[in-house]
N, C-alpha and C positions, 0 to 999 in steps of 0.2 A: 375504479376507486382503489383495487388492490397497489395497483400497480403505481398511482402517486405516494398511496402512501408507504413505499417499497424506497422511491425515490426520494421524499421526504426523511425516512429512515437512515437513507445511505448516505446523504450530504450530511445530516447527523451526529453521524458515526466517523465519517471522513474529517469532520471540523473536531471532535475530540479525538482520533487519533492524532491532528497537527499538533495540538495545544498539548499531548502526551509529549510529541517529539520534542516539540519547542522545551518543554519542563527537561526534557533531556541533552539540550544541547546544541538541536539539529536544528538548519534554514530551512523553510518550506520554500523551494523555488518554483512547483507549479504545482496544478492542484489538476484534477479528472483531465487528464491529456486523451485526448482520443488520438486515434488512427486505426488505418483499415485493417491494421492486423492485430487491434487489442488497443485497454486501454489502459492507464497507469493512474490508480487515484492521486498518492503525491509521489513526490520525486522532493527529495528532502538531501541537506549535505551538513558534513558536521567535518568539518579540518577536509582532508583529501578523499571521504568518499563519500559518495556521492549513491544514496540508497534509492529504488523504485520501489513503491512499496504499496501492497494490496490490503483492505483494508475490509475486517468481515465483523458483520455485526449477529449475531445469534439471541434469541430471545433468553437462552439458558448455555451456561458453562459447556455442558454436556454436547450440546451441540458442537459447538466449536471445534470439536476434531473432527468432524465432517465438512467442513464449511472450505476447507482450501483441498484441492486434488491437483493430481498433474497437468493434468488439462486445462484450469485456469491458471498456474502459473508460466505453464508453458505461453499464454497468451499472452500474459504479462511481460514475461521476457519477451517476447517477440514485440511488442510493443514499443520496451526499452529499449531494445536495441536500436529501433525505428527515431525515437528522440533522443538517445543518449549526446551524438553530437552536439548539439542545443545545452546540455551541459556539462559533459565531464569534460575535461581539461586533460591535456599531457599528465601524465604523473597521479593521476587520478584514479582511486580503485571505485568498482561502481558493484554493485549487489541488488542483489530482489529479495526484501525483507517481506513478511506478514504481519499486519496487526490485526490481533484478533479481541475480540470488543462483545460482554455480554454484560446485563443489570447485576450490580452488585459486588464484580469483578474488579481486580485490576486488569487493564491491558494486559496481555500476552504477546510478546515482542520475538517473533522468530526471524532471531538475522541469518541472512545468507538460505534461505529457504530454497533457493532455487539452484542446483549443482549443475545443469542441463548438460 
């Protein structure tokens, strides 16, 4: 039971992170990409970049500096990297962004999160 309703939470969180980006500009070109080294909630582009981007949902504000480590971005990038061809283009800057997402909050939008 925990564990749907984990997954019920995280598509969610993922559908209002788009609708953030979207109000900001951005295409959502795919949404939960899986592969065997990670996965990428969206992959969104706004003019030539082209951001991968993790998406955390916490019950409280406070949380949310806990909620992204090395270790899941690191996956993330690895992931990106795994689909990047699928979208960035020549001339195309590409980034691993964080959206961070709790009740009552605006989104929290850390671009370039990822320096690996």
């Amino acid at each position: 039971m925990k564990r749907a309703e984990a997954e019920r939470r995280g598509r969610r969180s993922e559908t209002l992170a788009a609708w953030y980006l979207r109000l900001k500009g951005w295409r959502i070109l795919a949404r939960r990409v899986k592969t065997p080294r990670g996965e990428v909630d969206l992959v969104a582009r706004r003019g030539r970049i082209v951001a991968f981007v993790e998406v955390k949902w916490r019950r409280t504000a406070a949380e949310l500096d806990l909620a992204i480590d090395h270790y899941r971005l690191r996956r993330v990038a690895a992931a990106a990297e795994a689909i990047a061809p699928r979208h960035v283009r020549a001339g195309d800057d590409m980034r691993i962004d964080v959206l961070l997402l709790a009740p009552g909050r605006f989104p929290r939008h850390i671009v370039n999160a990822w320096m690996g």
